[in-house]
Short mmCIF file of the C-alpha atoms (twelve columns), coordinates in Angstrom:
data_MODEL
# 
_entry.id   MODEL 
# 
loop_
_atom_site.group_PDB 
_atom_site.id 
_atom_site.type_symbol 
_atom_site.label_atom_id 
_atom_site.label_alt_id 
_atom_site.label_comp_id 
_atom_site.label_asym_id 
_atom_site.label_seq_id 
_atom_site.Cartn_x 
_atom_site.Cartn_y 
_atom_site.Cartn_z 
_atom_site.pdbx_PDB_model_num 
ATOM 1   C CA . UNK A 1   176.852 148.301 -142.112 1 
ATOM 2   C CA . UNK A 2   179.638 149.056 -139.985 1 
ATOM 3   C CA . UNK A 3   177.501 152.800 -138.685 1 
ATOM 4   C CA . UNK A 4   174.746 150.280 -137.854 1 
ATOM 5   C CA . UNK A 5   176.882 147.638 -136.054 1 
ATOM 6   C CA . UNK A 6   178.214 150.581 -133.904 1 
ATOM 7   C CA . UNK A 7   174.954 151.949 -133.401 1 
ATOM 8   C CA . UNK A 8   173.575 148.534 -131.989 1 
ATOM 9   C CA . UNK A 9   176.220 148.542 -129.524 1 
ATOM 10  C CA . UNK A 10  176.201 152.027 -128.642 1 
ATOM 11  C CA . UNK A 11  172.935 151.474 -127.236 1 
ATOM 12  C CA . UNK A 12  173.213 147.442 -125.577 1 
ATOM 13  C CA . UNK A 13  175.970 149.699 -123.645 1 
ATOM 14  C CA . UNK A 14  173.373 152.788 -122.853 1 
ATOM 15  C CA . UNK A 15  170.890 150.035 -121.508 1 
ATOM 16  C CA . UNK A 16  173.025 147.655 -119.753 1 
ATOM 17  C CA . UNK A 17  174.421 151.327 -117.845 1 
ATOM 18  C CA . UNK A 18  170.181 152.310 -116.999 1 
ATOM 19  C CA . UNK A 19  170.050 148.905 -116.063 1 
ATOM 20  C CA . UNK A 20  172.929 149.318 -113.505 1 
ATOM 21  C CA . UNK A 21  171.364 152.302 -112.148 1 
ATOM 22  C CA . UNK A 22  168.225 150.923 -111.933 1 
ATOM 23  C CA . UNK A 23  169.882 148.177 -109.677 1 
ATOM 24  C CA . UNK A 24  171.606 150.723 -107.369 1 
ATOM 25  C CA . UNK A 25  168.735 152.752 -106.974 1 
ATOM 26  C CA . UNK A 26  166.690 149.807 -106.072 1 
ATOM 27  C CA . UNK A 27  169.108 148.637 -103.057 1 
ATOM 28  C CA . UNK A 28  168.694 152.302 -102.206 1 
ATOM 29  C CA . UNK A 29  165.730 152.444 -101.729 1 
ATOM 30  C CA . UNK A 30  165.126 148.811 -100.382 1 
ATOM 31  C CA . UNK A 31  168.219 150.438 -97.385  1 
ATOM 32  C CA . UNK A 32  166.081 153.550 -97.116  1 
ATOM 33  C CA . UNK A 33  162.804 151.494 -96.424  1 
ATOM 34  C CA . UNK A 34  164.891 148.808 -94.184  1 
ATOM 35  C CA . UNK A 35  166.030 152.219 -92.246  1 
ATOM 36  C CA . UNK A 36  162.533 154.321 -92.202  1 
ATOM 37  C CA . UNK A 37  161.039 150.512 -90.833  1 
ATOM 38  C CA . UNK A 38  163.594 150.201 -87.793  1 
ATOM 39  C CA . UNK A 39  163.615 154.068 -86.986  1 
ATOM 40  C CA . UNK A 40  159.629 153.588 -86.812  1 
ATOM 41  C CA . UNK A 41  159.675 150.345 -84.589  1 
ATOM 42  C CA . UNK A 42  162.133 152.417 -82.164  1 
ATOM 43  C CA . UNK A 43  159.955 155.360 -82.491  1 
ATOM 44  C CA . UNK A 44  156.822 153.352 -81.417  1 
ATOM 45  C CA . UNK A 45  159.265 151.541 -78.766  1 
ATOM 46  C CA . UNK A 46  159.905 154.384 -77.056  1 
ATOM 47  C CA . UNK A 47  156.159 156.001 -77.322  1 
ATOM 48  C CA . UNK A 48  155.310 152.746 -75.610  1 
ATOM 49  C CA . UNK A 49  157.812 152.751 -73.015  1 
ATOM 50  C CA . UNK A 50  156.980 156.725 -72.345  1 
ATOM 51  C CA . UNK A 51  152.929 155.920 -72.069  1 
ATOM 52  C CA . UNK A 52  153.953 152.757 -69.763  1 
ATOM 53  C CA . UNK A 53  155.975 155.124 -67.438  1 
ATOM 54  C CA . UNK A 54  153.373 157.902 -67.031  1 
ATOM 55  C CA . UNK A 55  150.625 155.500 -66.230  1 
ATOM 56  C CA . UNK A 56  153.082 153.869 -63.548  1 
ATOM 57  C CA . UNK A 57  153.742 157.671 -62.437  1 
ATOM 58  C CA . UNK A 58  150.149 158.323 -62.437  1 
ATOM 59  C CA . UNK A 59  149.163 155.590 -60.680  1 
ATOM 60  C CA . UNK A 60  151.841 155.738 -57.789  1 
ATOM 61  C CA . UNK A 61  150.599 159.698 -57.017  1 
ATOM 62  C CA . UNK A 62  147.026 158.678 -56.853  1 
ATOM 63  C CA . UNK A 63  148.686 155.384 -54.141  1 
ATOM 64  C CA . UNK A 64  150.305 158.136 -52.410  1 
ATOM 65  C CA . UNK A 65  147.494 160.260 -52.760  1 
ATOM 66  C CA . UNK A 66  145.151 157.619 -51.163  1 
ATOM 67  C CA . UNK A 67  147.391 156.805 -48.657  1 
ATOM 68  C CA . UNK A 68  147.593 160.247 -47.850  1 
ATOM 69  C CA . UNK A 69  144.332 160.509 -46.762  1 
ATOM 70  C CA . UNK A 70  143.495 157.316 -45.396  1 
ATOM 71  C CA . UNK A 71  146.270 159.043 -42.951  1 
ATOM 72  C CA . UNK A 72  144.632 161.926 -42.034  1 
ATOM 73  C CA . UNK A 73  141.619 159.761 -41.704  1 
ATOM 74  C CA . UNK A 74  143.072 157.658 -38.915  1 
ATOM 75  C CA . UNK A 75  145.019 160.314 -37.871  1 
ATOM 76  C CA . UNK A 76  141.626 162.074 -36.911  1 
ATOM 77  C CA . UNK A 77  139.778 159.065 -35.211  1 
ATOM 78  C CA . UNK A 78  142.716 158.266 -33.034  1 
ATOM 79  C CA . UNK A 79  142.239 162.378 -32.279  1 
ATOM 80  C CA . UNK A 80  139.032 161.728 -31.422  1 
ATOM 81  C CA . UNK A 81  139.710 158.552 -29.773  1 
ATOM 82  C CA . UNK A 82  142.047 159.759 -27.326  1 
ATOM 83  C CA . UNK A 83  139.846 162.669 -26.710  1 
ATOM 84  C CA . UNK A 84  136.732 161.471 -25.371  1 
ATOM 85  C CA . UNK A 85  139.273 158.931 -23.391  1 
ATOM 86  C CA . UNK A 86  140.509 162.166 -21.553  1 
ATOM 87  C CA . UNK A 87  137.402 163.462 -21.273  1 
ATOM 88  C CA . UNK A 88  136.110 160.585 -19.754  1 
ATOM 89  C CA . UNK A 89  139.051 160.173 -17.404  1 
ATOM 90  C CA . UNK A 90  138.861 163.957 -16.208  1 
ATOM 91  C CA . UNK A 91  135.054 163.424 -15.580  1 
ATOM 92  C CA . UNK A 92  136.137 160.543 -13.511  1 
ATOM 93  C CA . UNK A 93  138.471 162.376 -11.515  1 
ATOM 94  C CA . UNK A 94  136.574 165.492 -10.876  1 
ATOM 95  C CA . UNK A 95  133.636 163.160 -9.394   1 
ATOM 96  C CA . UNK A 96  136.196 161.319 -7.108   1 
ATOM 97  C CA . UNK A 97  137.629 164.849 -5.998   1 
ATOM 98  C CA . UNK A 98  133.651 166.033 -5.597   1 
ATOM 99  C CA . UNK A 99  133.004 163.042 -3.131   1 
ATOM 100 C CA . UNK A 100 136.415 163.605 -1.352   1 
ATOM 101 C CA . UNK A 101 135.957 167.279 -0.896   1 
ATOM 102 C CA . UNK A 102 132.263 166.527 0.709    1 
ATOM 103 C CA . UNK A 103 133.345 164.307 3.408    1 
ATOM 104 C CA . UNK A 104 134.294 166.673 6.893    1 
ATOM 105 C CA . UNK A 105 137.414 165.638 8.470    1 
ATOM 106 C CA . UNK A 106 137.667 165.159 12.191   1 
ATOM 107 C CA . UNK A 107 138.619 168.738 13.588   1 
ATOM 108 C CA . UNK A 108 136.213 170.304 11.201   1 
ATOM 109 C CA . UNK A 109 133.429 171.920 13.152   1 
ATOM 110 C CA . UNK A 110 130.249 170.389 11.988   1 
ATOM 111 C CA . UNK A 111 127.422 172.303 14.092   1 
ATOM 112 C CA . UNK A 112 127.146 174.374 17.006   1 
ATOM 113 C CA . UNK A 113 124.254 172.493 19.149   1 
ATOM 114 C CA . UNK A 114 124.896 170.999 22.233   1 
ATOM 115 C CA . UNK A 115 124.385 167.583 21.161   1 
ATOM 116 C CA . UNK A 116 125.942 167.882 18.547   1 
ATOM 117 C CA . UNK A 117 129.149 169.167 20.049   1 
ATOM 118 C CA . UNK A 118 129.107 166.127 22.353   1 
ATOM 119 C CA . UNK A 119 128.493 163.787 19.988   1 
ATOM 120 C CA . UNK A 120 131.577 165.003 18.050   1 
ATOM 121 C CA . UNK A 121 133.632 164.755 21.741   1 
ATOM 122 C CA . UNK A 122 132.222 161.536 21.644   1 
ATOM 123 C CA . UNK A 123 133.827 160.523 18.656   1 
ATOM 124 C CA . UNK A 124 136.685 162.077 19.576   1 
ATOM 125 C CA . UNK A 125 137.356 159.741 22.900   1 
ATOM 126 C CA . UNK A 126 136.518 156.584 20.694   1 
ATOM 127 C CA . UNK A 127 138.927 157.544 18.084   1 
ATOM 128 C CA . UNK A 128 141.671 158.578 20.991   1 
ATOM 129 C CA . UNK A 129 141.258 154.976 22.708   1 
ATOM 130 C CA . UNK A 130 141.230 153.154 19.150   1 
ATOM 131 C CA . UNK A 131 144.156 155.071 17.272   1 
ATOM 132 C CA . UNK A 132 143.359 154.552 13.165   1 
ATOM 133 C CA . UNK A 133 145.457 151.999 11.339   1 
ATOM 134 C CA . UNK A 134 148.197 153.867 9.326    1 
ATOM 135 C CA . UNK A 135 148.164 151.986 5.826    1 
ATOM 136 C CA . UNK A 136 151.703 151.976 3.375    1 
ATOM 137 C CA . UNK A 137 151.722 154.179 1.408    1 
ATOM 138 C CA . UNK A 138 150.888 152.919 -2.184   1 
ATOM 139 C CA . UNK A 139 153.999 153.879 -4.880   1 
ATOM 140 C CA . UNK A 140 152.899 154.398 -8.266   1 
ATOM 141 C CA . UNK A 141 155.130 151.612 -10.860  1 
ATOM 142 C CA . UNK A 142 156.869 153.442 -13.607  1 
ATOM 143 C CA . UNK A 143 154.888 153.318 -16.763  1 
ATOM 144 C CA . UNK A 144 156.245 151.123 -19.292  1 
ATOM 145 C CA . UNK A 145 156.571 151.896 -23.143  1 
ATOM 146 C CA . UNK A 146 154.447 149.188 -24.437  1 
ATOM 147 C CA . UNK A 147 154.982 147.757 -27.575  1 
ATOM 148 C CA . UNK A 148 153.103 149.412 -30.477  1 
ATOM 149 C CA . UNK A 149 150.365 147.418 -32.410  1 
ATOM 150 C CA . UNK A 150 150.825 146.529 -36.334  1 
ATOM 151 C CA . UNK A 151 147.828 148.998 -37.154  1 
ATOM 152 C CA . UNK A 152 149.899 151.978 -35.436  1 
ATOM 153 C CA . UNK A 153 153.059 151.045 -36.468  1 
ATOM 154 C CA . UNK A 154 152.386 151.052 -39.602  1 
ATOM 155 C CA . UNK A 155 150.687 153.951 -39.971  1 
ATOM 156 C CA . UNK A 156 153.162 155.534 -38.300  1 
ATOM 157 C CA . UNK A 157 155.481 154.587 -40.643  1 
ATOM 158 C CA . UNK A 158 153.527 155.750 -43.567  1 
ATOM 159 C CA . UNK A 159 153.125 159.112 -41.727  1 
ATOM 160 C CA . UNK A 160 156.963 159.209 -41.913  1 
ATOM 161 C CA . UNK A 161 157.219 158.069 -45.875  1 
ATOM 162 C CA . UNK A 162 155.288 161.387 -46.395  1 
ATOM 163 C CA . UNK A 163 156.894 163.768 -44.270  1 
ATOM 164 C CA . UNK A 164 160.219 162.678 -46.002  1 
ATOM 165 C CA . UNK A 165 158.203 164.298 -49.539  1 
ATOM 166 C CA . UNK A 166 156.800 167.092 -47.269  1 
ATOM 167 C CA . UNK A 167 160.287 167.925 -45.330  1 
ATOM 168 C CA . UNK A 168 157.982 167.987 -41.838  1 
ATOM 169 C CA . UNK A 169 159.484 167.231 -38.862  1 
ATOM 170 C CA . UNK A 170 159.652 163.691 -36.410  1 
ATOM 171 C CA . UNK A 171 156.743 164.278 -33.720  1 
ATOM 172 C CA . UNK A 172 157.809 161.293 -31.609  1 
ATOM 173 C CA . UNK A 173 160.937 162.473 -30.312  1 
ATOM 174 C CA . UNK A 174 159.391 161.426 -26.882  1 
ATOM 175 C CA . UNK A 175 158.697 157.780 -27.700  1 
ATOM 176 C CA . UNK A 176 161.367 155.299 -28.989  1 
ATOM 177 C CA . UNK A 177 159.205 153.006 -30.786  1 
ATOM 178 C CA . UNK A 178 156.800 155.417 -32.642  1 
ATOM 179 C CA . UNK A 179 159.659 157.565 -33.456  1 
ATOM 180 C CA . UNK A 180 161.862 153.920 -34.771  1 
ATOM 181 C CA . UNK A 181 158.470 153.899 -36.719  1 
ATOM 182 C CA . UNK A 182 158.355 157.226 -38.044  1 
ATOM 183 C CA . UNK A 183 162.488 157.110 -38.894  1 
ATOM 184 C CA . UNK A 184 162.017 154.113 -41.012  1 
ATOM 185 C CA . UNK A 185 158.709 155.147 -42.989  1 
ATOM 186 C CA . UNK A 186 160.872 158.513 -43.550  1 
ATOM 187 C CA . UNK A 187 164.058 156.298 -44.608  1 
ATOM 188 C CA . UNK A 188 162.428 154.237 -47.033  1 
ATOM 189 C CA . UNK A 189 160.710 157.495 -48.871  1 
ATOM 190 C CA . UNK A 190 163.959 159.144 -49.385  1 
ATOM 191 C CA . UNK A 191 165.207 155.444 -50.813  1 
ATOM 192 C CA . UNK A 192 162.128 155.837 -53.290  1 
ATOM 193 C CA . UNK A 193 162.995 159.313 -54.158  1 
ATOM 194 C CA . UNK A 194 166.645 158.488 -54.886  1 
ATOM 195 C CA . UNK A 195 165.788 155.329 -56.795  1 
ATOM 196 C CA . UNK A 196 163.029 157.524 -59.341  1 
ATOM 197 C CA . UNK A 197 165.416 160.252 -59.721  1 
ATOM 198 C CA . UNK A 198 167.954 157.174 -61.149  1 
ATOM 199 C CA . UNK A 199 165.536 156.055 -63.106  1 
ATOM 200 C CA . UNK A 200 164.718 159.486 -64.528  1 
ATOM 201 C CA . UNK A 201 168.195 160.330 -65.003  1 
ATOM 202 C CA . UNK A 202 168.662 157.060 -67.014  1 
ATOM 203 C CA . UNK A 203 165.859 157.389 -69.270  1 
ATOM 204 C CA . UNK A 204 167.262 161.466 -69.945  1 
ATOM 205 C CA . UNK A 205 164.606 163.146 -68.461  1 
# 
């Protein structure tokens, strides 16, 4: 009686002890499953946050990128606009200097007749009795920087956000207000560049 007695409590003892463990290794594995869940939702935080960031990186080259060209675009037309302005001008001026060069002036000889020569002494007398008005001579005004329109400015200004990214060099050194312009477009990219490298260095890229 007493063997069995002993026996009966020999095992209550062995189950209430699987019974502990069986406790413990539940909250161990209910901490394990708490810890996989939060190491997963930071996992998929992050492989959001890194998809989010390419995109934005993606979509700011292919904004440069357009910009970029839409440059060079108007870079060309104004080219080409300035161009045929010149070209126009120097056909201008070559016609004036045709028509001047054409007209004889009063001690060229013009022919070598008889009546000709006395018309031309003619001439001469009338121009002797009636001296020619001297006019003032006409001084040219200094030509004034004009200010620059939006349009230019700004693509000006855009011209200088790339060079900063292309280390080129200021071309306006001879204007104030296109090179202002081109300063502050070149400014401003070098704040960008500073400002993504933060951001890069913060995230540990």
């Amino acid at each position: 009686m007493m063997n069995t007695q002993q026996t009966h409590s020999d095992i209550q003892n062995e189950n209430e002890k699987l019974r502990l463990e069986n406790v413990q290794l539940k909250k161990n594995l209910e901490k394990e499953e708490f810890l996989h869940k939060a190491l997963y939702r930071q996992w998929n935080e992050l492989n959001i946050r890194r998809l989010a960031e390419k995109r934005e990186l993606k979509q700011l080259e292919s904004r440069n990128l357009f910009y970029k060209y839409a440059f060079y675009v108007i870079l060309f037309l104004v080219a080409a606009y300035y161009f045929l302005s010149n070209s126009k001008g120097s056909d201008k001026t070559d016609a004036s200097q045709t028509v001047s060069s054409s007209t004889p002036t009063p001690n060229q000889t013009v022919a070598t007749s008889p009546d000709t020569l006395q018309l031309i002494n003619v001439k001469l007398e009338e121009r002797a009795a009636h001296p020619a008005i001297i006019e003032p001579a006409i001084t040219e005004k200094p030509i004034i920087d004009k200010s620059l329109p939006d349009s230019v400015r700004s693509l000006i200004y855009w011209e200088g956000w790339s060079a900063y990214y292309e280390k080129l060099h200021n071309p306006y050194q001879k204007s104030l207000q296109k090179s202002e312009a081109w300063l502050a477009g070149w400014k401003q990219g070098e704040n960008d560049a500073k400002k993504k490298s933060e951001k890069e260095d913060k995230n540990g890229w």
